[in-house]
DSSP file (Angstrom, degrees, kcal/mol; ACC not computed):
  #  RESIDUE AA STRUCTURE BP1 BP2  ACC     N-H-->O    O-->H-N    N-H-->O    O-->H-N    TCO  KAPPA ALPHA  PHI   PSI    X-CA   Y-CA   Z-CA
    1    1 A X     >        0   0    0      0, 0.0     4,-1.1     0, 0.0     5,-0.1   0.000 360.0 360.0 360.0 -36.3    0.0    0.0    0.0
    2    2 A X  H  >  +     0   0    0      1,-0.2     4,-1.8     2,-0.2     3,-0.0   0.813 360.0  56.9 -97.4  -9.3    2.5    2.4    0.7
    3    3 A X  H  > S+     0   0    0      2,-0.2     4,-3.0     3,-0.2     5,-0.3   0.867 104.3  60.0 -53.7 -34.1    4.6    1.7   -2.5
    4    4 A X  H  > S+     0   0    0      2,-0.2     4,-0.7     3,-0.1    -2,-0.2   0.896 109.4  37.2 -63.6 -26.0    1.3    2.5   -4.2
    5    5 A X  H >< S+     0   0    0     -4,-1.1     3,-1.8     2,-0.2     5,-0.3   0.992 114.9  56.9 -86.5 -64.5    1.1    6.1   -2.9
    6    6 A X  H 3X S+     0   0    0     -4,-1.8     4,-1.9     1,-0.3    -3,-0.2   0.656 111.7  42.5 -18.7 -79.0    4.9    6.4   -3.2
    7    7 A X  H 3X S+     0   0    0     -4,-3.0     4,-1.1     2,-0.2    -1,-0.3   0.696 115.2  47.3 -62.6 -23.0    4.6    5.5   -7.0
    8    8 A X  H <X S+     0   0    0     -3,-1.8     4,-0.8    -4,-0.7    -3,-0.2   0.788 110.1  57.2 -74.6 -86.2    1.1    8.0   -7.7
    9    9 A X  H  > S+     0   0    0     -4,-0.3     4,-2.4     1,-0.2     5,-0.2   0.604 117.0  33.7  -3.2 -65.4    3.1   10.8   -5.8
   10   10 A X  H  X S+     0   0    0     -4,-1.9     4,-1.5    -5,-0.3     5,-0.5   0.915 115.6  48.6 -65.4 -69.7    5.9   10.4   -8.4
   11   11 A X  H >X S+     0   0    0     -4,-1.1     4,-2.7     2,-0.2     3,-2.6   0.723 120.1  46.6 -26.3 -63.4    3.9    9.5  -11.6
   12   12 A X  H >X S+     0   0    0     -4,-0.8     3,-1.5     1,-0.3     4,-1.1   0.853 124.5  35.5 -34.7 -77.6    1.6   13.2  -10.0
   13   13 A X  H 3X S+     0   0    0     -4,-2.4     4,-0.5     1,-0.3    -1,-0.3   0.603 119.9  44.9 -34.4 -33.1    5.2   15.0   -9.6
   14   14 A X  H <X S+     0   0    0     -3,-2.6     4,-0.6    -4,-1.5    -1,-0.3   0.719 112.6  53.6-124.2 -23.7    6.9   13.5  -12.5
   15   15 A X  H XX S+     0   0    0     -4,-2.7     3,-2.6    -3,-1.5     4,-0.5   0.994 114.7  41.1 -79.2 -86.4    3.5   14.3  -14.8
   16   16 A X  H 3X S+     0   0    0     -4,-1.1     4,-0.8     1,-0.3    -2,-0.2   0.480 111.2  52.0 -12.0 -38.7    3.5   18.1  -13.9
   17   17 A X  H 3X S+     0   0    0     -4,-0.5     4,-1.4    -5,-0.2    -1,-0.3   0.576 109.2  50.5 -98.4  -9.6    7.0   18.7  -14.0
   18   18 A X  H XX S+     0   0    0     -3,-2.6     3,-1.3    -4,-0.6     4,-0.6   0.878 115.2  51.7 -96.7 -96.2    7.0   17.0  -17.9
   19   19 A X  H 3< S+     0   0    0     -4,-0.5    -2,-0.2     1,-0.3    -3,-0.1   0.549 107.6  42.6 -14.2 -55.8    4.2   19.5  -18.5
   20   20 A X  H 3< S+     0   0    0     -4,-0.8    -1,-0.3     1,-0.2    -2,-0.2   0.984 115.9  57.9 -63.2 -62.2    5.7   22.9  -17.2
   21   21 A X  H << S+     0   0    0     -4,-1.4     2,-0.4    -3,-1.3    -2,-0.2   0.806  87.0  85.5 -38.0 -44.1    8.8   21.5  -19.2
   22   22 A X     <  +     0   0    0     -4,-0.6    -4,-0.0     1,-0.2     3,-0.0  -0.411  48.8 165.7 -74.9 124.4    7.0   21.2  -22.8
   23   23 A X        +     0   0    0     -2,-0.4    13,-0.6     2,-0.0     2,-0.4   0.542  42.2  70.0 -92.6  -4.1    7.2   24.2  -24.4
   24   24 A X  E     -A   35   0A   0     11,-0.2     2,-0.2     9,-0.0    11,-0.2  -0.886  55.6-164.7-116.4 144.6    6.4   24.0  -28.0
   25   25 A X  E     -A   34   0A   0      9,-1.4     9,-1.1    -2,-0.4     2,-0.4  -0.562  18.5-133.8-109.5 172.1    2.7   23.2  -29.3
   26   26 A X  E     -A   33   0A   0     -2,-0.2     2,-0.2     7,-0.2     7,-0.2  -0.976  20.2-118.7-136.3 145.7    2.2   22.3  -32.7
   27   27 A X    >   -     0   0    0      5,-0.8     3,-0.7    -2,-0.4     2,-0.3  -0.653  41.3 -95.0 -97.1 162.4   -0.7   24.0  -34.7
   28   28 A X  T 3  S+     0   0    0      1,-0.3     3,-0.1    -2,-0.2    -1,-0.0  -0.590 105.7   7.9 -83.1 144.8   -3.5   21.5  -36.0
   29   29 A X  T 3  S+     0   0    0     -2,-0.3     2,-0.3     1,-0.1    -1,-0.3  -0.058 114.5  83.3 107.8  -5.6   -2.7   20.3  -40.1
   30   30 A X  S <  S-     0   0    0     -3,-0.7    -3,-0.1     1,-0.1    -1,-0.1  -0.891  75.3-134.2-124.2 169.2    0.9   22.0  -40.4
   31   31 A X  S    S+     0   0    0     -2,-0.3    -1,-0.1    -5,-0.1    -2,-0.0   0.514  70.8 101.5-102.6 -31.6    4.3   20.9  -39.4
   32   32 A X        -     0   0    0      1,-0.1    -5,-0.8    -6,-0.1     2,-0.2  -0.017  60.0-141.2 -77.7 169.3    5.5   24.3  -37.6
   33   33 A X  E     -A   26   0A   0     -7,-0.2     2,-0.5    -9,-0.0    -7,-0.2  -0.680   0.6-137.0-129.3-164.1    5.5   24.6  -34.3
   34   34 A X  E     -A   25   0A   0     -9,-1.1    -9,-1.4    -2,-0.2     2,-0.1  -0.992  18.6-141.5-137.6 123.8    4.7   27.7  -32.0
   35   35 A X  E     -A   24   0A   0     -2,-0.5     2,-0.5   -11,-0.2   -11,-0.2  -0.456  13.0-139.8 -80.9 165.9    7.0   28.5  -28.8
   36   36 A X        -     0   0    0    -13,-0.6     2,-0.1    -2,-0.1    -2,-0.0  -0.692  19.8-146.5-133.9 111.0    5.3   29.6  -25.8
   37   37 A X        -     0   0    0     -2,-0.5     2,-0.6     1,-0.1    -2,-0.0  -0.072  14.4-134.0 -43.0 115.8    6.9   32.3  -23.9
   38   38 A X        -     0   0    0      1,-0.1     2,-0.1    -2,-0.1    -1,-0.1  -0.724  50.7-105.2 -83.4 112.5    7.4   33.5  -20.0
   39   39 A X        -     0   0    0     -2,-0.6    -1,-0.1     1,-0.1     0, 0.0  -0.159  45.6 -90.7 -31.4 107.3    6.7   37.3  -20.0
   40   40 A X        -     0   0    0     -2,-0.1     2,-0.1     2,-0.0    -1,-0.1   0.134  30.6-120.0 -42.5 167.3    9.9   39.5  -19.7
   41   41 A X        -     0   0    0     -3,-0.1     2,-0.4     0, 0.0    -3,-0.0  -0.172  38.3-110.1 -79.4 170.1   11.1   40.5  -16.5
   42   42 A X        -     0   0    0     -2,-0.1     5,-0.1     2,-0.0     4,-0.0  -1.000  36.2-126.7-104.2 123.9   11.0   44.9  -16.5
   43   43 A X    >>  -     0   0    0     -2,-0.4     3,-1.7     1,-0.1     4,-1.1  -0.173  23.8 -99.6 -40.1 152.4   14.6   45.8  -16.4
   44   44 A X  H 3> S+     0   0    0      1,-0.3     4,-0.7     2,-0.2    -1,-0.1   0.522 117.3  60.8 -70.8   4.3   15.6   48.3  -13.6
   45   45 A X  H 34 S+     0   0    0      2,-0.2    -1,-0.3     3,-0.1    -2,-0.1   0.033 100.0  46.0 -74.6  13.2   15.5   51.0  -15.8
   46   46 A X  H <> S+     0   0    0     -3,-1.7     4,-2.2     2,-0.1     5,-0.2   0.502 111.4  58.7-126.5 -28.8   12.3   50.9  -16.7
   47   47 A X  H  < S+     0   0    0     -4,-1.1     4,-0.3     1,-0.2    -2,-0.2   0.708 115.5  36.1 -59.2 -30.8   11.5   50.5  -12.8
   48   48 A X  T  X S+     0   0    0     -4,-0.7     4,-2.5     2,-0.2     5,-0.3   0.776 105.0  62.8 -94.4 -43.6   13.2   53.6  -12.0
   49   49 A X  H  > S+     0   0    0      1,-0.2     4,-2.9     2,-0.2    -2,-0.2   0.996 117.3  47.5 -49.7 -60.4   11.8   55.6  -15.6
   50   50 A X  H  < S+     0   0    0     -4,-2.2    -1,-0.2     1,-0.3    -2,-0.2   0.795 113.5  40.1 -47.7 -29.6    8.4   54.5  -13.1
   51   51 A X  H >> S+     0   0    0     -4,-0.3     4,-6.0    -5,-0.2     3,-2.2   0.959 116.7  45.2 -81.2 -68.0    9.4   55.6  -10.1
   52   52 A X  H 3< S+     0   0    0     -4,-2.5    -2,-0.2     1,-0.3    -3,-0.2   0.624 112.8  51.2 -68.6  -6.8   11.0   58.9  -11.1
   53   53 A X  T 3< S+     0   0    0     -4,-2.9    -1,-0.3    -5,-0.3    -4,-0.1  -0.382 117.0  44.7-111.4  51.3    7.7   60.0  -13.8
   54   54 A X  T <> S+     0   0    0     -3,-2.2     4,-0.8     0, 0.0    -2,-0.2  -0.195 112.8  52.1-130.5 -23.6    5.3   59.1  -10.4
   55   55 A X  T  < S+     0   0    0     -4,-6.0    -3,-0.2     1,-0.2    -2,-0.1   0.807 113.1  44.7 -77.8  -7.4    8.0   61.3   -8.1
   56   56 A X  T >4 S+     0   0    0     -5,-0.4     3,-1.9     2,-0.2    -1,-0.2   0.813 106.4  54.7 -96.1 -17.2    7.6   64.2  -10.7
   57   57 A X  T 34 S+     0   0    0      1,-0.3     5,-0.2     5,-0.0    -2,-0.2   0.600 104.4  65.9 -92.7  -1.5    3.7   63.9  -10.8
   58   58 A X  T 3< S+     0   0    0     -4,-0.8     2,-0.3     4,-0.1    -1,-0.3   0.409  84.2  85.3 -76.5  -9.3    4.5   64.4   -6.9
   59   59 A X  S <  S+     0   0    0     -3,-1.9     2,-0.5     3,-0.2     3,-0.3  -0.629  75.6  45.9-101.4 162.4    5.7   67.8   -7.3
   60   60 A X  S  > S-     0   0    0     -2,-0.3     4,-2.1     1,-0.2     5,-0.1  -0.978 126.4 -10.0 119.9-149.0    3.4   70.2   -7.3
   61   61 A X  T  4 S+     0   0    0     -2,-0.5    -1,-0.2     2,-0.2     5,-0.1   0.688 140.0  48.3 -36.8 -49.8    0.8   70.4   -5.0
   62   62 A X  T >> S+     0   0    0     -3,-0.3     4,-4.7    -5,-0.2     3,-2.6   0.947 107.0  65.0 -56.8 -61.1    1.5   66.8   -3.5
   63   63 A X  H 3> S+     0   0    0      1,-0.3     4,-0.8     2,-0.2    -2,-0.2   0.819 103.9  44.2  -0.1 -90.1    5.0   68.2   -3.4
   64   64 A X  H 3< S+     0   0    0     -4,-2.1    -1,-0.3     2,-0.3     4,-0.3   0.125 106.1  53.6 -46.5 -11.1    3.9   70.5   -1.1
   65   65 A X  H <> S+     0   0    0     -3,-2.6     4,-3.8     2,-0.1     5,-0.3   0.686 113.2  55.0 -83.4 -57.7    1.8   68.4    1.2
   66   66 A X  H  X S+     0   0    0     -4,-4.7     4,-1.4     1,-0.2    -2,-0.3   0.803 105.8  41.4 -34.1 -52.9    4.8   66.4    1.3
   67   67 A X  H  X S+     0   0    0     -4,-0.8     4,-1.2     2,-0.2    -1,-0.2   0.703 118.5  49.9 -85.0 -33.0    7.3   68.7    2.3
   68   68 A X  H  4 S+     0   0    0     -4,-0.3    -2,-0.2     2,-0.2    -1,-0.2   0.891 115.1  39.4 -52.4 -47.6    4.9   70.3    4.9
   69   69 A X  H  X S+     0   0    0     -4,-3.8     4,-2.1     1,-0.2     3,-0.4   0.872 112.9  59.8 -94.0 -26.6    3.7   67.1    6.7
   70   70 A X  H  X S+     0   0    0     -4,-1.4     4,-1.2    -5,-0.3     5,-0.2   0.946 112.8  41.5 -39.4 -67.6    7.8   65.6    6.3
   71   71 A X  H  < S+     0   0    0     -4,-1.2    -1,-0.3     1,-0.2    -2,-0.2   0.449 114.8  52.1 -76.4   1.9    8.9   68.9    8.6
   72   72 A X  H  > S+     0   0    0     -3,-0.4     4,-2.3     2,-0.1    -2,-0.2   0.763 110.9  41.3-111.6 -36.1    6.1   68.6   10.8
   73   73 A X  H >X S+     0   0    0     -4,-2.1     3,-2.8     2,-0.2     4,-0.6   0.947 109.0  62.9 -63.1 -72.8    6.4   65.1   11.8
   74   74 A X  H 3X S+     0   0    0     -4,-1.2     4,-0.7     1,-0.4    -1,-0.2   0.545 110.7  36.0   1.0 -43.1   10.0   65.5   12.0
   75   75 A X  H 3> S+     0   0    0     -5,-0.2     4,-1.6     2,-0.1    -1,-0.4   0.862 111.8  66.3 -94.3 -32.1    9.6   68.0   14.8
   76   76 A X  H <X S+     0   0    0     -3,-2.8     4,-3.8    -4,-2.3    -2,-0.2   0.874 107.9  31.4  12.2 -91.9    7.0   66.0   15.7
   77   77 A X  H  X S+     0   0    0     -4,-0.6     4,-2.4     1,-0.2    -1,-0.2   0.779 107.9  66.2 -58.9 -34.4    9.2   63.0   16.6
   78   78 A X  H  X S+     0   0    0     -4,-0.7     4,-2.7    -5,-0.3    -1,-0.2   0.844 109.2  37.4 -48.2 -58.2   11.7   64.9   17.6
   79   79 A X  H  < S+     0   0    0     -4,-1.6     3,-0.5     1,-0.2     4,-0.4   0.994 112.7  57.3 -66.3 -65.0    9.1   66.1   20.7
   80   80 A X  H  < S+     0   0    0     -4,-3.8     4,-0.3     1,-0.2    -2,-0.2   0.703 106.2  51.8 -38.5 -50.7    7.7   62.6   21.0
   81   81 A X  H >X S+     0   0    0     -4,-2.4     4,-2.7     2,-0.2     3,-1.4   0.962 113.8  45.4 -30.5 -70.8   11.8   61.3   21.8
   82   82 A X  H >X S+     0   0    0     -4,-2.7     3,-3.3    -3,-0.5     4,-1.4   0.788 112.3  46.2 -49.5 -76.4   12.3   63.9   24.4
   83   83 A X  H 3> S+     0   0    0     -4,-0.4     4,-0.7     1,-0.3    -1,-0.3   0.436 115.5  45.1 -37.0 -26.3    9.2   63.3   26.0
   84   84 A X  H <> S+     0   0    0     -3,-1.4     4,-0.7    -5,-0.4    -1,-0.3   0.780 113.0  55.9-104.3 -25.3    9.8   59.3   25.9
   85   85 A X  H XX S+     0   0    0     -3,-3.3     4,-3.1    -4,-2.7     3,-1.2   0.962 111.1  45.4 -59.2 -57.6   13.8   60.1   27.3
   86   86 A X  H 3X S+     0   0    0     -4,-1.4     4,-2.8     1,-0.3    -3,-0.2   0.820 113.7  44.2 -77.2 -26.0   12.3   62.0   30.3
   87   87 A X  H 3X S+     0   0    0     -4,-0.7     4,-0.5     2,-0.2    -1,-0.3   0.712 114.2  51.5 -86.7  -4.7    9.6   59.3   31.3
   88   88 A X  H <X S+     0   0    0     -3,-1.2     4,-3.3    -4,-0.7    -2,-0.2   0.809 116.2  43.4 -79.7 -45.3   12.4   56.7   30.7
   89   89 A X  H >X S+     0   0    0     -4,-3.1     4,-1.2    -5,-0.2     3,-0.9   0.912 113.0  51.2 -31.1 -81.8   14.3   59.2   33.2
   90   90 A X  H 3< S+     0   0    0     -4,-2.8     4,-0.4     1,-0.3     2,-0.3   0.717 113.7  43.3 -40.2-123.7   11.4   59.6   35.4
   91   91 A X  H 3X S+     0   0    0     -4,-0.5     4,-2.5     2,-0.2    -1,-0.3   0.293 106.0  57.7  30.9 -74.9   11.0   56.0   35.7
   92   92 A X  H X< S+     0   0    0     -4,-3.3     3,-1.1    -3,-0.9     4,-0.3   0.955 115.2  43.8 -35.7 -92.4   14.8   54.9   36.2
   93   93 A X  T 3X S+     0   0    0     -4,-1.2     4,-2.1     1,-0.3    -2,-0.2   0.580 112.5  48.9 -51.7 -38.2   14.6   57.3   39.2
   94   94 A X  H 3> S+     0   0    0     -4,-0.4     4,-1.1    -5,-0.3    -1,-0.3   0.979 113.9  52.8 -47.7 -68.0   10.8   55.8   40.5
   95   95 A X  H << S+     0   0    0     -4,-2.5     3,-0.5    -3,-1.1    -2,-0.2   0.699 107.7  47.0 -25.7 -68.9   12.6   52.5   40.1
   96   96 A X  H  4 S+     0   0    0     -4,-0.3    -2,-0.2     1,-0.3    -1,-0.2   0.957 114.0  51.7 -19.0 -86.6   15.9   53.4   42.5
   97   97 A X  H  < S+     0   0    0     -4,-2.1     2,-0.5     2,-0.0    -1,-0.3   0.508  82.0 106.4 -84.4   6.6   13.7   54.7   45.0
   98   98 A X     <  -     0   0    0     -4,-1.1     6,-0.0    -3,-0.5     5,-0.0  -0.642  37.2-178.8 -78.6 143.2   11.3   51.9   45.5
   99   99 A X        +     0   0    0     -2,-0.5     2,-0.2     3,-0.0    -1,-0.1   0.769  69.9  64.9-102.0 -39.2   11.6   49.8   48.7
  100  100 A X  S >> S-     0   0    0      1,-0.0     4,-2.3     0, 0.0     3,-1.4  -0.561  75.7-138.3-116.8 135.5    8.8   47.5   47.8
  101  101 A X  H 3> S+     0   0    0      1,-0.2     4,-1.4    -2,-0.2     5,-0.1   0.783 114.4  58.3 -79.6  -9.2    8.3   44.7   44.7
  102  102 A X  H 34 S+     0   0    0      2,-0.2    -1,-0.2     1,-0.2    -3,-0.0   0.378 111.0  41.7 -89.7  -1.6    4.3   46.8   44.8
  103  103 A X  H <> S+     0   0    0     -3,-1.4     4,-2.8     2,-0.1    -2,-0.2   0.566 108.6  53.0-108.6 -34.6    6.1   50.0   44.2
  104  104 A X  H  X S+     0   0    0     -4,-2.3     4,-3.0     1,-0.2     5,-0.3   0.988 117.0  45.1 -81.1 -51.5    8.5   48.8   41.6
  105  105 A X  H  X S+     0   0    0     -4,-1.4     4,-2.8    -5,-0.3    -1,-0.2   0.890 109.3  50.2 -46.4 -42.5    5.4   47.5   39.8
  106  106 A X  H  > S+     0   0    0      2,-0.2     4,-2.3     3,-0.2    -1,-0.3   0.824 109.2  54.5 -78.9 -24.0    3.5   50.3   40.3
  107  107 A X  H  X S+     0   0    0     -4,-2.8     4,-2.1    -3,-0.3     5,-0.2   0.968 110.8  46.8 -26.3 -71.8    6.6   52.2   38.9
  108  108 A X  H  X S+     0   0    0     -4,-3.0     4,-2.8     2,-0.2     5,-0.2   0.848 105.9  56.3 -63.6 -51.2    6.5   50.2   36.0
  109  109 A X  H  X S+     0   0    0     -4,-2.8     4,-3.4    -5,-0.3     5,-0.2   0.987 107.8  58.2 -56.3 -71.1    2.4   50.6   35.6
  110  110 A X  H  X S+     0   0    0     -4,-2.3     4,-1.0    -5,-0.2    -2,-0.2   0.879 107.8  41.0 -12.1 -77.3    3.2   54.4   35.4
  111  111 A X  H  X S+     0   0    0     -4,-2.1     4,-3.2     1,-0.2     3,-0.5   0.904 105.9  56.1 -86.6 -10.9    5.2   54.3   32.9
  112  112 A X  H  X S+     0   0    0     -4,-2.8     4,-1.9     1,-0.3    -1,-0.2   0.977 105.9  52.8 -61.7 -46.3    3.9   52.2   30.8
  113  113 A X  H  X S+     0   0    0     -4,-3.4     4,-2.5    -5,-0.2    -1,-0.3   0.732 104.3  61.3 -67.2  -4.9    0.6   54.2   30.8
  114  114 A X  H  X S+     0   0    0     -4,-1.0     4,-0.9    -3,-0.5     5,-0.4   0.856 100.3  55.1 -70.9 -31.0    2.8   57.4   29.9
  115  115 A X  H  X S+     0   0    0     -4,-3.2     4,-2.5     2,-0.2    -2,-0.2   0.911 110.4  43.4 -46.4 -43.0    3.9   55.7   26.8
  116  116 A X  H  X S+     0   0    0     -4,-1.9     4,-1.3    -5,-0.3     5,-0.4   0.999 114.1  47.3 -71.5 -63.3    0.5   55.2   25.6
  117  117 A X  H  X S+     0   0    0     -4,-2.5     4,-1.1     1,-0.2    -1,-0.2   0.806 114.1  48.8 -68.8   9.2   -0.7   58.6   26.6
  118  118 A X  H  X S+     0   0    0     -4,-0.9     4,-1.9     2,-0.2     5,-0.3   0.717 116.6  45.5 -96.7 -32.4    2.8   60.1   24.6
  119  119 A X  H >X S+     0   0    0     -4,-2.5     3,-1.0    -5,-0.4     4,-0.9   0.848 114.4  51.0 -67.7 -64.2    1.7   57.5   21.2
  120  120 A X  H 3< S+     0   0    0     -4,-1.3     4,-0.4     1,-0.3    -1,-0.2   0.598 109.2  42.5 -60.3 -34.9   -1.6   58.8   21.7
  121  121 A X  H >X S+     0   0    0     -4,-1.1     3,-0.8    -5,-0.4     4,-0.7   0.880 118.0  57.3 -71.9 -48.3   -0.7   62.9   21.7
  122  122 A X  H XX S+     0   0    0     -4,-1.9     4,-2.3    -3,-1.0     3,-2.1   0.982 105.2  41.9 -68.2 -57.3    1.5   61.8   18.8
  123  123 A X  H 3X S+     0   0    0     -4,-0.9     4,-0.7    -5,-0.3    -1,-0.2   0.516 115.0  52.8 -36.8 -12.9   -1.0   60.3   16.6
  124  124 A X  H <4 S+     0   0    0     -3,-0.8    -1,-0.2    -4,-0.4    -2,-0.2   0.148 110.9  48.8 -91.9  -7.4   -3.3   63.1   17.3
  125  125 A X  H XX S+     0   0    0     -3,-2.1     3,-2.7    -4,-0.7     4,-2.5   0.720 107.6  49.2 -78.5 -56.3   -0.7   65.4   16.4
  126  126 A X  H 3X S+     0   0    0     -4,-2.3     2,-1.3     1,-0.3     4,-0.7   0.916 111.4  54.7 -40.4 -92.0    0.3   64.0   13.2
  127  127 A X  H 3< S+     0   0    0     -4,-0.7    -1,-0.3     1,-0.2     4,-0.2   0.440 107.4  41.4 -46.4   4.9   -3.0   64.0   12.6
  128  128 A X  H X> S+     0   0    0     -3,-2.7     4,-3.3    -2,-1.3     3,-0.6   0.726 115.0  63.2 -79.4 -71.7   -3.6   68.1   13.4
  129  129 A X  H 3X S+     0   0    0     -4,-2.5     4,-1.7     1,-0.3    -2,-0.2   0.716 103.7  46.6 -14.8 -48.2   -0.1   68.1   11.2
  130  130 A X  H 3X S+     0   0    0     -4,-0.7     4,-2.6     3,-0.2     5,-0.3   0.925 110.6  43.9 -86.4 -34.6   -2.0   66.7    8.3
  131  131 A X  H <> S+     0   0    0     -3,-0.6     4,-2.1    -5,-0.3    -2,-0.2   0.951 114.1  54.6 -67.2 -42.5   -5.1   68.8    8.1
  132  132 A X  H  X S+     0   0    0     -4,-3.3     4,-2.9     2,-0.2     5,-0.3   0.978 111.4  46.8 -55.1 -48.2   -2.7   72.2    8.7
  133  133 A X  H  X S+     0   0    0     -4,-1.7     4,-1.8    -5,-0.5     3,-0.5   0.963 115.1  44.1 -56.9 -40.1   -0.7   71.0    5.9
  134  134 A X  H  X S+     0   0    0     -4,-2.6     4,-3.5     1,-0.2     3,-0.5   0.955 113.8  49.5 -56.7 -50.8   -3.8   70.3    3.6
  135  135 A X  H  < S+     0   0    0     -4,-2.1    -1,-0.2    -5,-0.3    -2,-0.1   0.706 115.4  49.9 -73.0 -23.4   -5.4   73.3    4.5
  136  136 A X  H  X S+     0   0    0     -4,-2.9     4,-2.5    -3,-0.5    -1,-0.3   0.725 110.3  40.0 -34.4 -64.5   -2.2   75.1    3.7
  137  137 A X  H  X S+     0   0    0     -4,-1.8     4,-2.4    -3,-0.5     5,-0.4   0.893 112.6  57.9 -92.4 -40.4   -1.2   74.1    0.8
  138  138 A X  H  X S+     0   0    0     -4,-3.5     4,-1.2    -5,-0.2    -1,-0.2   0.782 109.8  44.4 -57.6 -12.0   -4.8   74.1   -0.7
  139  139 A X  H  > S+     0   0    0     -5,-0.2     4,-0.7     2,-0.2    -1,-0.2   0.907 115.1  54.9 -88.1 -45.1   -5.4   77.7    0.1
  140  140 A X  H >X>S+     0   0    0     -4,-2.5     3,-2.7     1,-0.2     4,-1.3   0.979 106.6  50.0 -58.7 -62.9   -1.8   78.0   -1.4
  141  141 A X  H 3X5S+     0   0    0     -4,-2.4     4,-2.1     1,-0.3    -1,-0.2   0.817 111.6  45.2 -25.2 -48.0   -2.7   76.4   -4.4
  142  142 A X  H 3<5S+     0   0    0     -4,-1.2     4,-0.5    -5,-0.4    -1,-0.3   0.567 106.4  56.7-104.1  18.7   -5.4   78.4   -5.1
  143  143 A X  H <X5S+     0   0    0     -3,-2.7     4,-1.7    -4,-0.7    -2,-0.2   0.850 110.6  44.1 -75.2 -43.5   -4.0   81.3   -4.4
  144  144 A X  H  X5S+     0   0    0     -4,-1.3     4,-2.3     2,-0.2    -2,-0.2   0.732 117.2  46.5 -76.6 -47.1   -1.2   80.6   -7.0
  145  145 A X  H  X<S+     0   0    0     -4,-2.1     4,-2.3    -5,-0.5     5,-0.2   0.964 116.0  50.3 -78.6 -31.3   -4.0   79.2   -9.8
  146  146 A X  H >4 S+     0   0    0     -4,-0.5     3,-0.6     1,-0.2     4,-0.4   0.960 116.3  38.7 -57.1 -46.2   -6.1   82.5   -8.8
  147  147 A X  H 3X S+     0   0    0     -4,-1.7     4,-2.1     1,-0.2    -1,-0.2   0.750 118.0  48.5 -87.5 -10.4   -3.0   84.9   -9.3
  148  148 A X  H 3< S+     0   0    0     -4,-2.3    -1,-0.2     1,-0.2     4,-0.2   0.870 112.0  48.8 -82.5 -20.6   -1.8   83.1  -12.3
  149  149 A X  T <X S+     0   0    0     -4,-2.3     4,-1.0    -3,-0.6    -1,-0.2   0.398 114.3  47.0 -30.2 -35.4   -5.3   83.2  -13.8
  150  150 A X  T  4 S+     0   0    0     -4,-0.4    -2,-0.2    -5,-0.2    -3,-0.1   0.882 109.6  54.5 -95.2 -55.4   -5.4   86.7  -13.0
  151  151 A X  T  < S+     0   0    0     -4,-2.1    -2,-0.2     1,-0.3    -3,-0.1   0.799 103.2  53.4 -41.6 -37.6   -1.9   87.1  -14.5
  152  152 A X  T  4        0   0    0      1,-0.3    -1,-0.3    -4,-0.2    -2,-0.2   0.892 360.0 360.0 -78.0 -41.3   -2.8   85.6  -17.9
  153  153 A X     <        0   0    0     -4,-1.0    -1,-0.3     0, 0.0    -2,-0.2   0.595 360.0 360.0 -48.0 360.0   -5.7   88.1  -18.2
């Protein structure tokens, strides 16, 4: 019994892999045959052509959302760091001076709910961050199409 499943396994395996292998078909009443082809790979130059004509359709307006909400997280993180330095600070020193394994825990409970409420003031900043930039750069935008409109007149 278990030779029989041994041998179907191969014959399956060995039937599949003859199959992937054949490449050429023959068309029905002539002799010639037809190859059948694996789709080219995209060279990296054609990956980059792609990349760099979606980073220019980024300038502009997008640009400019970009470059806003990039410097604003940035300062951003920048506060979130300190802010995560001083409760590791804080902490250390809570730590040191507890006598008790119900203090060092409660240490520990501390900070751990200042981490959450410093991710939470940072996601809720980023997200002010993005609505100033939008609101920014659209006014700017149509400030720029108004006076350039205005200009062409």
């Amino acid at each position: 019994m278990k030779k029989l499943i041994f041998l179907t396994l191969l014959t399956f395996i060995f039937s599949f892999a003859s199959l992937g292998l054949a490449q050429t078909t023959t068309e029905t009443g002539t002799a010639s045959t037809v190859t059948t082809t694996k789709p080219a790979k995209q060279h990296k130059a054609v990956k980059s052509y792609k990349k760099a004509k979606a980073k220019a359709k980024a300038k502009g307006v997008a640009g400019a959302y970009a470059k806003c909400l990039n410097l604003e997280v940035k300062n951003l993180t920048k506060e979130m760091q300190s802010k995560k330095r001083t409760a590791l600070t804080d902490y250390r020193n809570n730590l040191k001076s507890a006598t008790s394994t119900q203090a060092k825990r409660e240490a520990r409970k501390n900070y751990n709910t200042t981490l959450r409420d410093i991710n939470k003031w940072f996601v809720n900043a980023v997200k002010e961050a993005k609505s100033k930039c939008k609101s920014t750069v659209t006014s700017t935008s149509t400030s720029i199409s108004t006076s350039t409109a205005t200009s062409t007149q």
